[in-house]
KEKE-3310 file (N, C-alpha, C; in steps of 0.2 Angstrom, whole numbers, plus 5000, padded with zeros to 4 digits):
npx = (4763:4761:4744:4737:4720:4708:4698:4687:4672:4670:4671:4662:4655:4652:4659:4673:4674:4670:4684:4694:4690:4694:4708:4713:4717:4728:4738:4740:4729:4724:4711:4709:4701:4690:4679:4668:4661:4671:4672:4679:4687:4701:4720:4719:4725:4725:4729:4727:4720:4719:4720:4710:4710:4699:4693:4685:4671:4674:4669:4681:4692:4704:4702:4700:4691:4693:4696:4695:4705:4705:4718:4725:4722:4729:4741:4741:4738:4748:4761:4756:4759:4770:4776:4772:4766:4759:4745:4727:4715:4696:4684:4677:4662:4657:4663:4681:4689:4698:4699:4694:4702:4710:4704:4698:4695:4698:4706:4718:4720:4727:4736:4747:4749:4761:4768:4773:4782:4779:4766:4750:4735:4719:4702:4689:4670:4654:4641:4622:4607:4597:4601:4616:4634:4637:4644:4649:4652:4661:4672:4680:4686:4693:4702:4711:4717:4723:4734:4740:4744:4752:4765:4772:4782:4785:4778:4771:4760:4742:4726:4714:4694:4679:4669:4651:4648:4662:4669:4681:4699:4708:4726:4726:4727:4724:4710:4708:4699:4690:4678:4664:4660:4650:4643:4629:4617:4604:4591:4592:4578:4573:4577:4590:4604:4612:4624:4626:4639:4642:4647:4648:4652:4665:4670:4669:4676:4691:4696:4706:4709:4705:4689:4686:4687:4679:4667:4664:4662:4676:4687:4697:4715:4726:4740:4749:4759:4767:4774:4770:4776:4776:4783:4789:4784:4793:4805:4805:4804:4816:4823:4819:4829:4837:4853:4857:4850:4864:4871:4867:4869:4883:4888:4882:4888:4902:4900:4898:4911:4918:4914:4915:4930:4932:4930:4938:4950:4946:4943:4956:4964:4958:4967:4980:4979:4976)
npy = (4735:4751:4762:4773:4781:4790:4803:4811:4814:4813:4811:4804:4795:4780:4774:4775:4767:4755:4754:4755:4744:4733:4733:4733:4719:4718:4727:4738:4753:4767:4781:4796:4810:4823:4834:4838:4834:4837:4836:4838:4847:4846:4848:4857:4865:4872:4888:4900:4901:4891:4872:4860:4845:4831:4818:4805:4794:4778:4763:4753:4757:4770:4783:4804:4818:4833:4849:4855:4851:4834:4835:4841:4834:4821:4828:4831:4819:4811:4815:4815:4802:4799:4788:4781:4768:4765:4777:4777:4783:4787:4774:4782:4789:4789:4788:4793:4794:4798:4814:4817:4818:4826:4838:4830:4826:4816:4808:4818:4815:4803:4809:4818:4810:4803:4815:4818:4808:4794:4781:4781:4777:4778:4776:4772:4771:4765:4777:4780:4787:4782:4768:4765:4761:4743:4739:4727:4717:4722:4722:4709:4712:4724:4721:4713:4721:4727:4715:4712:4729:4732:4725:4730:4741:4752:4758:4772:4782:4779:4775:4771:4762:4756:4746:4744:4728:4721:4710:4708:4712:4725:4732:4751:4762:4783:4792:4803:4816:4826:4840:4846:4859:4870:4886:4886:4897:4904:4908:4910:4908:4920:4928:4931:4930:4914:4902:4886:4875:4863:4847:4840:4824:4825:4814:4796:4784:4779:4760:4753:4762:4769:4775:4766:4753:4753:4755:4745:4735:4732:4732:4746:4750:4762:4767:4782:4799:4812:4819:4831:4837:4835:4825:4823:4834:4842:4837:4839:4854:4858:4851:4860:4871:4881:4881:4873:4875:4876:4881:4893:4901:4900:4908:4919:4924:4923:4934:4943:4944:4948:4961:4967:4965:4974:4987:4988:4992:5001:5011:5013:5016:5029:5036:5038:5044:5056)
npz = (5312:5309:5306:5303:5300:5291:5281:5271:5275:5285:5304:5309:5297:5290:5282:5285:5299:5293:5284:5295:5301:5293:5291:5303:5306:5300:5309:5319:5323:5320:5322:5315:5309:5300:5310:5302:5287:5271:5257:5242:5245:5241:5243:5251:5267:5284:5287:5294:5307:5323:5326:5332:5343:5347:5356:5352:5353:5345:5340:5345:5341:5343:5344:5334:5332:5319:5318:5305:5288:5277:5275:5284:5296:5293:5295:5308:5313:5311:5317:5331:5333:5330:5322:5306:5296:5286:5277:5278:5268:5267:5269:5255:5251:5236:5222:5216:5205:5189:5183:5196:5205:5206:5215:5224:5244:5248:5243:5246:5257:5257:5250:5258:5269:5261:5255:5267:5270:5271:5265:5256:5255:5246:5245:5237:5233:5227:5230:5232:5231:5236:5244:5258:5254:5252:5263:5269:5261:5253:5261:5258:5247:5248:5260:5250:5243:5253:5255:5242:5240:5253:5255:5245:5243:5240:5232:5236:5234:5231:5221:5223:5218:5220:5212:5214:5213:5214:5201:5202:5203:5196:5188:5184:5174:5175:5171:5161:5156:5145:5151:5149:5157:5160:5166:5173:5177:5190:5202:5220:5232:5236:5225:5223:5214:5209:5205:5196:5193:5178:5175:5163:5156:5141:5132:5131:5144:5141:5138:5151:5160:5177:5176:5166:5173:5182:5178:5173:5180:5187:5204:5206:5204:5206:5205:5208:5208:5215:5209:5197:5184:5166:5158:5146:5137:5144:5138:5127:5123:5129:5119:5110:5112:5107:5115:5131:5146:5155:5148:5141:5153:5155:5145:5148:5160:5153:5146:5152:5161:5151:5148:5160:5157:5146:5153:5163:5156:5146:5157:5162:5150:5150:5159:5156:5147:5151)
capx = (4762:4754:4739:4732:4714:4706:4693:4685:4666:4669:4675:4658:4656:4650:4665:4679:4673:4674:4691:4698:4689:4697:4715:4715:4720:4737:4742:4738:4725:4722:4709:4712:4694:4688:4673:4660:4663:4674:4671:4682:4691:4706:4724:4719:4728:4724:4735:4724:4719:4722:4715:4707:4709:4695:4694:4678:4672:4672:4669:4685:4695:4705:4700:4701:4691:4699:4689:4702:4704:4708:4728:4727:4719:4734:4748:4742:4739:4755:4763:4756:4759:4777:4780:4765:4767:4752:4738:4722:4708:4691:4683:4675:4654:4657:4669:4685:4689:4697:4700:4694:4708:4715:4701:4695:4697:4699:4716:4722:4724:4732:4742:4750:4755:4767:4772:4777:4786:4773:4762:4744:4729:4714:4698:4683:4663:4650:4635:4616:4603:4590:4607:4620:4636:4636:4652:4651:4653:4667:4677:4685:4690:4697:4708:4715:4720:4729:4737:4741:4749:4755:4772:4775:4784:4787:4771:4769:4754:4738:4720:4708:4690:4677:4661:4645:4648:4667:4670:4691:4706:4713:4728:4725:4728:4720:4705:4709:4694:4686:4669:4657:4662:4647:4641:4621:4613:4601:4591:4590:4571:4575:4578:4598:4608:4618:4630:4629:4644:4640:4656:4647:4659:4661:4672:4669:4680:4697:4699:4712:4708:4700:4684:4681:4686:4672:4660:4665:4662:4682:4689:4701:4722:4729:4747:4749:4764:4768:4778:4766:4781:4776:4791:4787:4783:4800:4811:4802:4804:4823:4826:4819:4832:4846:4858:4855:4853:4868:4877:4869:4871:4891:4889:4880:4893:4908:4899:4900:4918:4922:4911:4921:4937:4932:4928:4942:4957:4944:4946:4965:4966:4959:4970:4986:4978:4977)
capy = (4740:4756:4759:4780:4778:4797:4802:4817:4814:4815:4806:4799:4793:4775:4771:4776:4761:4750:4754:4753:4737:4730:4736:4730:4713:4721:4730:4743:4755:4775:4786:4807:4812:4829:4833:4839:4835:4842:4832:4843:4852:4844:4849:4863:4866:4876:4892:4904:4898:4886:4866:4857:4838:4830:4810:4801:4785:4775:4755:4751:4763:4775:4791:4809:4823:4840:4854:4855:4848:4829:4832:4844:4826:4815:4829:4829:4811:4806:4821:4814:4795:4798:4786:4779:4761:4769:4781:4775:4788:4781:4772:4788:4788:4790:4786:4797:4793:4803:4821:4822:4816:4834:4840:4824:4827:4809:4805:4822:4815:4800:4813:4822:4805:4803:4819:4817:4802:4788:4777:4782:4774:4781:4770:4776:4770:4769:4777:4783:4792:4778:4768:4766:4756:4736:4738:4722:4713:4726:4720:4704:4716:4731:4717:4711:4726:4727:4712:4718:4735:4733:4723:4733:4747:4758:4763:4777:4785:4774:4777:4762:4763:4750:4747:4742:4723:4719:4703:4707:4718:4726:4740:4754:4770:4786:4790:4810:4817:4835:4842:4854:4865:4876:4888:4889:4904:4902:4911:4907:4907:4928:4932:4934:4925:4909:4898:4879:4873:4858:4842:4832:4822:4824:4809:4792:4782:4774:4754:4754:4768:4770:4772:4760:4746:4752:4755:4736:4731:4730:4736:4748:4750:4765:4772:4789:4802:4819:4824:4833:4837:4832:4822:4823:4841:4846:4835:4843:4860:4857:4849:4867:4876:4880:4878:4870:4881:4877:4884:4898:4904:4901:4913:4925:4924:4927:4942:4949:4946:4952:4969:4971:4969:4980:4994:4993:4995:5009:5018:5011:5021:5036:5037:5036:5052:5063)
capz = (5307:5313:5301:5301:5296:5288:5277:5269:5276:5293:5307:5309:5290:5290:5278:5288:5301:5290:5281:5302:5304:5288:5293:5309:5304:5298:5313:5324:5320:5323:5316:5314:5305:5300:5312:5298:5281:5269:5253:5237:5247:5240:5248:5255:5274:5289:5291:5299:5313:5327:5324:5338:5342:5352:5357:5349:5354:5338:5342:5349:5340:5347:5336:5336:5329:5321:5315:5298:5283:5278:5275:5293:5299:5293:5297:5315:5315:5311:5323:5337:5332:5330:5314:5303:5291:5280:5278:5273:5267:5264:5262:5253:5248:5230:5218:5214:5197:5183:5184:5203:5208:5207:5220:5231:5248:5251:5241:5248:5266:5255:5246:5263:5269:5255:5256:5275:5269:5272:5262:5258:5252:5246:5244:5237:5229:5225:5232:5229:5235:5241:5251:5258:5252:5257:5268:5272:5253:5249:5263:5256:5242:5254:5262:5245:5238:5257:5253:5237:5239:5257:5252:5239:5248:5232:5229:5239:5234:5225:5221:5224:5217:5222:5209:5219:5216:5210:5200:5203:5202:5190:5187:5177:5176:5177:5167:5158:5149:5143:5153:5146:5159:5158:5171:5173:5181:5192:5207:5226:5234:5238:5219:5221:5205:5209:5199:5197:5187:5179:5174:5158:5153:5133:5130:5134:5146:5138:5141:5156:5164:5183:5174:5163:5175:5188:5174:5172:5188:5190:5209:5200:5208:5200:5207:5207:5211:5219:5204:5192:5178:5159:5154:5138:5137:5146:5134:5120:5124:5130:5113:5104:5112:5105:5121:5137:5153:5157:5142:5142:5159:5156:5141:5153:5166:5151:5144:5160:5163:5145:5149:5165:5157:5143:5156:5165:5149:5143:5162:5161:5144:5150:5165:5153:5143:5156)
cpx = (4757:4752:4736:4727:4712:4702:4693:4675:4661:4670:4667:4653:4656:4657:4671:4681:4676:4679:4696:4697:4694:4704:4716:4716:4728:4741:4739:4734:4723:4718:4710:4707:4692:4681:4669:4666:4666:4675:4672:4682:4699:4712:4725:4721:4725:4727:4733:4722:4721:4720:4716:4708:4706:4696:4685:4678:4669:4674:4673:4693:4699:4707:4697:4696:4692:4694:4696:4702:4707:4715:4729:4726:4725:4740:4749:4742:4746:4760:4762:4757:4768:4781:4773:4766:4763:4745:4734:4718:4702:4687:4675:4669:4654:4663:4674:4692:4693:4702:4697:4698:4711:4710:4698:4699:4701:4707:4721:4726:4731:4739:4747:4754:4762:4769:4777:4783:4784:4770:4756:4739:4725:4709:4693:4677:4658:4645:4627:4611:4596:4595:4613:4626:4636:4643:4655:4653:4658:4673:4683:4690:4694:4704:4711:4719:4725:4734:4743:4749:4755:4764:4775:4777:4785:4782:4768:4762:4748:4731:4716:4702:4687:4669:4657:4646:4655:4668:4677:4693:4707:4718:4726:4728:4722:4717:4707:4704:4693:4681:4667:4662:4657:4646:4635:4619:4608:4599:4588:4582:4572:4575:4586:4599:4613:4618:4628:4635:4643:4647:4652:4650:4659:4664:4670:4674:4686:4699:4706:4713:4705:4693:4680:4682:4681:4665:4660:4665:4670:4683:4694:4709:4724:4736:4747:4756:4760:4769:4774:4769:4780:4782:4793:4788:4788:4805:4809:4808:4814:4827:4826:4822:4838:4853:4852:4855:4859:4873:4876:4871:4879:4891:4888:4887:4900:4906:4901:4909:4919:4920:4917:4929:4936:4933:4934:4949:4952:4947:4956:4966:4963:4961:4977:4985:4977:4982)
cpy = (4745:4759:4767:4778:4785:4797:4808:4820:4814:4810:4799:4793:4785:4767:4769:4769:4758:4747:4751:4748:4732:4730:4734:4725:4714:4726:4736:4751:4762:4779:4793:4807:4819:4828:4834:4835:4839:4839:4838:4849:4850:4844:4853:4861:4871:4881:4899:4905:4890:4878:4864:4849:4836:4823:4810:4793:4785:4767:4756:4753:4768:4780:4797:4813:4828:4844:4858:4850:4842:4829:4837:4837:4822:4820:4830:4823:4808:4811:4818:4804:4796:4796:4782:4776:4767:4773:4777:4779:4784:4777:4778:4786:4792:4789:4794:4795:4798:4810:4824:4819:4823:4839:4837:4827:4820:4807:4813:4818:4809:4803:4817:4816:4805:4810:4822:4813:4794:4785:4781:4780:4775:4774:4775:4770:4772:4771:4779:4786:4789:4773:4767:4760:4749:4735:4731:4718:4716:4723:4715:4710:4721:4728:4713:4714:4727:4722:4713:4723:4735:4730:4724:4739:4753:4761:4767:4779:4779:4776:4771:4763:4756:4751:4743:4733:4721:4712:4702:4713:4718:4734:4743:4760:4776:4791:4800:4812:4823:4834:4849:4860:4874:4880:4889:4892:4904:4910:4908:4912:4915:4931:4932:4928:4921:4908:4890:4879:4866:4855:4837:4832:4820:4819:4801:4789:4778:4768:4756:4758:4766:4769:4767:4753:4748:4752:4747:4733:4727:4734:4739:4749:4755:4769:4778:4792:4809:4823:4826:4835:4833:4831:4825:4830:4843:4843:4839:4851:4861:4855:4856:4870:4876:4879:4878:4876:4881:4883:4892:4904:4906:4908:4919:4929:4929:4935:4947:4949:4950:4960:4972:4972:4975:4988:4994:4996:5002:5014:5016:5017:5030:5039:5040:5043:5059:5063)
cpz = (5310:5306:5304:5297:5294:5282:5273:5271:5282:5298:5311:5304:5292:5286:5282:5294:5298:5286:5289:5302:5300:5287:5298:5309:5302:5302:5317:5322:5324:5318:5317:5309:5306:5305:5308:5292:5277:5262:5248:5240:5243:5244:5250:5265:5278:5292:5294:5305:5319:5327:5333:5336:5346:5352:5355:5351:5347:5339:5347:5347:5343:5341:5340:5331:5327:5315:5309:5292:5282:5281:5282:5297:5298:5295:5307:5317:5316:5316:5327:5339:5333:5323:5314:5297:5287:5283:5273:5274:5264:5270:5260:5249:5243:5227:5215:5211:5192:5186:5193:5208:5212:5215:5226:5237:5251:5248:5241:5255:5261:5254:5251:5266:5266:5254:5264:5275:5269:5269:5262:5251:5250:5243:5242:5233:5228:5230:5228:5234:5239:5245:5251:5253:5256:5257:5268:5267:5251:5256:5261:5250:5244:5255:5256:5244:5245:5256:5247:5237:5247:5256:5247:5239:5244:5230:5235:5239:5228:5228:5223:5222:5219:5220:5216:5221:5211:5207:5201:5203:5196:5191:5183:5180:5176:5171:5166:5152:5149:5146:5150:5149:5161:5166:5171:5178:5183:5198:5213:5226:5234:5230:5218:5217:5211:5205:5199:5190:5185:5173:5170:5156:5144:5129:5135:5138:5143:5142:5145:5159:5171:5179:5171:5166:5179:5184:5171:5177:5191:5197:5205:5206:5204:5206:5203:5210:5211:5213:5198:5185:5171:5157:5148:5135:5138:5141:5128:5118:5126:5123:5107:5105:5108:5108:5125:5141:5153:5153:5143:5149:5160:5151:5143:5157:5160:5148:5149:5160:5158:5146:5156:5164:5153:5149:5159:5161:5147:5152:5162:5155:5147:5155:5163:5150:5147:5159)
residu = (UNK:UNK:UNK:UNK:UNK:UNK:UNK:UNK:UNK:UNK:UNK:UNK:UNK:UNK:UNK:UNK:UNK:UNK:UNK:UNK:UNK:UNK:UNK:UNK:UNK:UNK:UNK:UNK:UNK:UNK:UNK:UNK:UNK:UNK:UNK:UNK:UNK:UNK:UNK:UNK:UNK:UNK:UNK:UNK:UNK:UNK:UNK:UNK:UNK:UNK:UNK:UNK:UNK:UNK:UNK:UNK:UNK:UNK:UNK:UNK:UNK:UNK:UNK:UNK:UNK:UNK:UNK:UNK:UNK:UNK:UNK:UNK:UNK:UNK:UNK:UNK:UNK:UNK:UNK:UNK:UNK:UNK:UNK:UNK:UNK:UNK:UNK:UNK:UNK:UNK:UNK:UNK:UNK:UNK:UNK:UNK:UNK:UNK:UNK:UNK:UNK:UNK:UNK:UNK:UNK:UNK:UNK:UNK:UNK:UNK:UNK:UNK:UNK:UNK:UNK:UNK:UNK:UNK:UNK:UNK:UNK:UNK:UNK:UNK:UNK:UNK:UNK:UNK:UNK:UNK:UNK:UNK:UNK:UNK:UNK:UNK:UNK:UNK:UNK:UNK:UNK:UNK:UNK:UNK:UNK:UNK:UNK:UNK:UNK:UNK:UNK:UNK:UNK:UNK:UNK:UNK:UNK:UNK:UNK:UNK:UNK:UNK:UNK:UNK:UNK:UNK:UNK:UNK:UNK:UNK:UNK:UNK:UNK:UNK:UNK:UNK:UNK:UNK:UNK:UNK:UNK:UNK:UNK:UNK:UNK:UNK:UNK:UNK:UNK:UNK:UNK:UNK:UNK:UNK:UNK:UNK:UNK:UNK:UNK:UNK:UNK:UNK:UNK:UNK:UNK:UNK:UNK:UNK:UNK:UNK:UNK:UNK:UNK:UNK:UNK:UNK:UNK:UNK:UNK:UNK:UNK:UNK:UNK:UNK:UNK:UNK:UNK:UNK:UNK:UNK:UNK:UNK:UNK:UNK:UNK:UNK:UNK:UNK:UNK:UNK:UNK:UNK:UNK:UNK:UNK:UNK:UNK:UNK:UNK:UNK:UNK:UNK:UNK:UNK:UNK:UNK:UNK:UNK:UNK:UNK:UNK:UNK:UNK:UNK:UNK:UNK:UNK:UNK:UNK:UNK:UNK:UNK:UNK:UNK)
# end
């Protein structure tokens, strides 16, 4: 199995190691890592300029640095691989959870896989601000959820969270709540006005969600798709028309002919009066 390894916090990211080491058991093993950080940038790409891919020693890795975003990281990866079993992003120093799904750098690279046609993994936890994560006690757990999701060919895209000390697995889905959303107004050391945005969250987590299994000390598994389409919504709104596309499009079309024949019997008629 060849096994793309990518992140969002840079190819020297402590995590990223340890996701490679814990996949190299499953097959042959390549990283593609953004040089700096790029942590919420979500799936932004690179089209203005040229990317660079540099060689890094990393253990015993064979890995690259690219001066571009995660999903520029997994689409050169798998470029210069040829064909790629799975992308693994991760294992990302903080958790992404909820609603930052939509802007995580780290389940972007997942998410470019799977839009190439390839599997992708996003792994993420916790961190804090006095240390780092304990890699080495998340591993049995990394390698399960490989276990897991690797034989299960159908599951293109999937999120993984990983509290501090898991007691198990669980599926769930993903965690959708309302934040404040406020803007608070500020000034830098100079006197000039900035912005902080701040994301309190004004509901609690729902049983079976991403969040409330890691606020439960569960490692969380949540499948995801590409297709953003509200089902529900579309049948809806299809059921309040009164014809289908289809129909009315045919109706269009006949109006038309009927106009074209009308015009030509009126110029037919005034061809016969003169």
């Amino acid at each position: 199995m060849r096994i793309l390894v990518s992140n969002d916090d840079g190819v020297y990211s402590p995590g990223i190691l340890a996701l490679a080491k814990a996949a190299k058991q499953f097959g042959e093993v390549r990283i593609v890592a953004p040089d700096v950080e790029q942590s919420s940038m979500g799936h932004a790409i690179t089209a203005s300029r040229p990317l660079r891919l540099k060689r890094v020693h990393l253990d015993s890795f064979e890995a690259h640095r690219v001066n571009g975003t995660p999903a520029d990281c997994v689409a050169l990866g798998m470029h210069r691989w040829g064909h790629v079993d799975v992308v693994l992003s991760g294992i990302n120093l903080g958790l992404n959870l909820g609603n930052s799904c939509w802007h995580s750098g780290t389940l972007a690279a997942a998410k470019q896989a799977a839009l190439l046609g390839s599997r992708g993994i996003a792994f993420s936890t916790n961190v804090s601000d006095s240390r780092e994560p304990d890699f080495a006690a998340l591993e049995p757990y990394v390698v399960r959820v490989f276990e897991l999701l690797l034989p299960i060919k159908t599951l293109s895209l999937v999120n993984v969270n990983l509290p501090e000390k898991p007691k198990g697995i669980r599926w769930t889905r993903q965690s959708v709540r309302h934040y404040d959303g406020k803007v608070v107004p500020d000034k830098d050391p100079a006197g000039r006005p900035i912005f902080w945005f701040t994301v309190t969250p004004l509901e609690g987590a729902a049983e079976g969600t991403d969040r409330w299994a890691v606020e439960h000390d569960w490692a969380s598994i949540t499948p995801l798709r590409l297709d953003l389409t509200d089902e529900a919504d579309l049948a809806r709104a299809l059921a309040l028309s009164n014809t289908p596309a289809t129909k009315v499009l045919g109706k269009r079309r006949q109006r038309r002919r009927s106009s074209a024949t009308s015009s030509s019997k009126s110029k037919s008629s005034s061809r016969g009066q003169k």
